[in-house]
N, C-alpha and C positions, 0 to 999 in steps of 0.2 A: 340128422343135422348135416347141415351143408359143410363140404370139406372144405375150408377157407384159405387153404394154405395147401398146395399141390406138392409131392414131393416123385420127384422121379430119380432115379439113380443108374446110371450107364456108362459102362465103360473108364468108371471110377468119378466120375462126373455127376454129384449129386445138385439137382436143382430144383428150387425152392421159388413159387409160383403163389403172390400174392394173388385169390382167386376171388376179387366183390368188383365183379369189372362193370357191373351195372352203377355203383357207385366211383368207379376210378380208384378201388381198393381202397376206398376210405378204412379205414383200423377200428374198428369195433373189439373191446372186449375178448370174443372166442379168437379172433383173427389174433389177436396179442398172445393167447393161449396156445395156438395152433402151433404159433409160430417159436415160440418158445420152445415146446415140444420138438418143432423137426429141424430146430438147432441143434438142441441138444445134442437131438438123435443122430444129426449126421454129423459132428463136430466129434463127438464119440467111436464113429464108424471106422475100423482102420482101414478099411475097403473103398473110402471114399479119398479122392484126393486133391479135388477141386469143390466146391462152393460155389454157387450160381444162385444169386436173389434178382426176380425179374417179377414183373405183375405182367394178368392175363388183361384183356381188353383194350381200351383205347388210352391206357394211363400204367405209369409205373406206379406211384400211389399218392393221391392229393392231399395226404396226412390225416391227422384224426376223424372220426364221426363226429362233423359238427350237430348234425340234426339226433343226433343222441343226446351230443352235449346239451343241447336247447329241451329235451323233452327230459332230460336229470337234472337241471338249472339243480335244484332243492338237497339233491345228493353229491353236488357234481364233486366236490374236492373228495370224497369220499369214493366213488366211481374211479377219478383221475389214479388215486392212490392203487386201488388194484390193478386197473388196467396197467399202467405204465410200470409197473412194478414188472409185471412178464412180461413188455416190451422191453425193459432192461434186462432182465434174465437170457431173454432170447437174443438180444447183443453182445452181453458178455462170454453167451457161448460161441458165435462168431468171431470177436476179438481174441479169444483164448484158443479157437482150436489152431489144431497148427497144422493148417495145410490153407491154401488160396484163400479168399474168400471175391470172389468176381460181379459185382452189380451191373446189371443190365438196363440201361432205365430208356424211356420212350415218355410220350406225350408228356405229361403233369407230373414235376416232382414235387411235393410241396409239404412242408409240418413235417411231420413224424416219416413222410418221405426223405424228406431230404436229410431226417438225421440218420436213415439208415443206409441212406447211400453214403453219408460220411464215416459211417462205422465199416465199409468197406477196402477191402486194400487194392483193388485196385478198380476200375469204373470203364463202362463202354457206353457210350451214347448214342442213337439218333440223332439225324443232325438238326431233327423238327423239334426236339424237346424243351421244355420251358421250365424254369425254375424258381422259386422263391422257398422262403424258410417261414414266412407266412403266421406266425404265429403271433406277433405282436399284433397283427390285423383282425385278431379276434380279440383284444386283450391279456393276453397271457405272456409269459417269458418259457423260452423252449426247453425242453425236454428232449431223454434220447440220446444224449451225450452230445449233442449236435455244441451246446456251449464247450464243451470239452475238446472237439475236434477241430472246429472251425479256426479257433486259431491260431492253431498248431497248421493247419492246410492254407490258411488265405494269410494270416497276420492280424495281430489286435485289431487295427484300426478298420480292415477291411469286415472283419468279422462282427462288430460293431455296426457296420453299415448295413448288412443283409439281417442284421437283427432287429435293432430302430428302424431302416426303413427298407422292406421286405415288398420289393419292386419285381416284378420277374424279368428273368434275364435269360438269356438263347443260349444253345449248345457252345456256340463260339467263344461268348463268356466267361459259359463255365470248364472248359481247357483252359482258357486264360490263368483263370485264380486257380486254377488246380484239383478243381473238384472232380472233373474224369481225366481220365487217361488219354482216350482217344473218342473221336465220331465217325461217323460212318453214315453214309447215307440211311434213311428209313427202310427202303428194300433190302438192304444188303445186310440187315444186324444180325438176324440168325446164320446168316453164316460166316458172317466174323464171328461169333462167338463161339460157333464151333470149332473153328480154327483157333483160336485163341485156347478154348476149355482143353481143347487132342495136346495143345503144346505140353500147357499146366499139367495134363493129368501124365504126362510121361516123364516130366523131370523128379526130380529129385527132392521127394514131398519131406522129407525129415529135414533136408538142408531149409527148404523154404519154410520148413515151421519153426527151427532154430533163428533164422533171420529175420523171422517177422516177430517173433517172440523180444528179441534184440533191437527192433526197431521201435517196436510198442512200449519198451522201459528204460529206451535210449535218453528223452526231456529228463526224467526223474534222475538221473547217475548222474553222478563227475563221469570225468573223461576217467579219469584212473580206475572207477568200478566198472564201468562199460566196457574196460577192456580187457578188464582179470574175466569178464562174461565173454564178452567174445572170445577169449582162450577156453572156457569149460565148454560154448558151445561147439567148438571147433575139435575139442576132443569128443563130444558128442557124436559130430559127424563121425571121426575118424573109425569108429567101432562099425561103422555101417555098411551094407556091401554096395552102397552107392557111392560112396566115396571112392570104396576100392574099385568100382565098373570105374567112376572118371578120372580115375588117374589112369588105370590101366587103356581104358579108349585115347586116352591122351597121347599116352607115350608111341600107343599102337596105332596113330592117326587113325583113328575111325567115327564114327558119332557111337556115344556111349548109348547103352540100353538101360537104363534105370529102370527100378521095381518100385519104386518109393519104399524101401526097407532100409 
């Protein structure tokens, strides 16, 4: 069986390689399964300290298998129900682990792309990239968490508009509403990402799993519970010997060496 999901892991830098580049990573099924699996695996890992979801080929991933969809018409809510089931499985272990989680996207983000690049914390683009959420364009309402994130990232109203009407829009746009972080030319993405992945994977991976943890359950709290949290996570840090490298590189003006311990 084809490996549909690539996983390499380096220098604490594990990344995760949508691989149906002949269809522009359309999500099929095993790909949902795959991917589930090397969430899991490396949200788990303590060896791992950064998170890298990118697709191979000419596309980051144009969302689901329609021409699937069309040859299960007869099964399809049935189909949908398992598939997307381990496409949410495989997000939840992305949003839960506690260390980075960095999307790479290039040409086509679209459907069940674009929810997973919202399910990420933070986003590097291409500056050739295109994007739509695409799903009312088949009939359907989106999946993926993408209703869940979008307007929390863009705003109700905006959010509503890439949903009803699901136009694509350029790299530029999407820094606008917030959906990446930064662009970069098309030549130059691999190696801003490497430089970006060298930064993440030597800071201080406990603190940034405590903060993302904290940013991720920050809507649901009052202020008053977000902040008795923010005290337990910060005693959290304090047991850490990363904490104590950056106060001690502090006081000792130097750049601290973190372990991610």
């Amino acid at each position: 069986m084809k490996q549909q999901v690539l996983l390499a892991i380096d220098g604490g830098v594990a990344t995760l390689s949508l691989n149906r580049p002949d269809v522009m990573n359309a999500m099929d099924g095993e790909l949902m399964i795959q991917l589930r699996a090397a969430s899991e695996l490396v949200a788990s890992d303590p060896a791992v300290r950064v998170i890298v979801l990118r697709g191979e080929g000419p596309a980051f991933c144009a969302g689901g298998d329609v021409a699937l969809f069309h040859k299960r018409l007869d099964d399809l809510p049935q189909l949908v129900l398992q598939m997307g089931r381990e496409f949410h499985f495989a997000l939840w272990a992305l949003r839960r682990a506690a260390k980075p989680v960095l999307g790479v996207v290039h040409g086509t983000v679209a459907g069940a792309g674009f929810s997973l690049l919202c399910a990420t914390d933070l986003a590097i683009a291409a500056d050739d990239t295109r994007f739509t959420l695409a799903y009312t364009n088949i009939g359907t309402s989106p999946d993926g968490g993408s209703s869940h994130f979008l307007p929390r990232l863009v705003g109700y109203k905006r959010a509503m508009q890439l949903t009803l009407l699901p136009d694509m829009f350029d790299a530029a746009t999407a820094l606008e509403y917030g959906l990446v972080n930064w662009i970069v030319p098309a030549a130059a993405l691999a190696d801003e990402v490497a430089k970006l992945t060298k930064r993440l994977a030597k800071g201080p991976t406990m603190a940034y799993g405590e903060a993302k943890a904290l940013l991720n359950a920050s809507l649901g709290r009052s202020m008053e519970a977000q902040m008795e949290e923010e005290l337990f996570a910060f005693g959290r840090c304090a047991t850490s010997s990363d904490l104590k490298e950056g106060v001690s590189a502090f006081v000792e003006k130097r750049k601290p060496a973190f372990r991610g311990s």
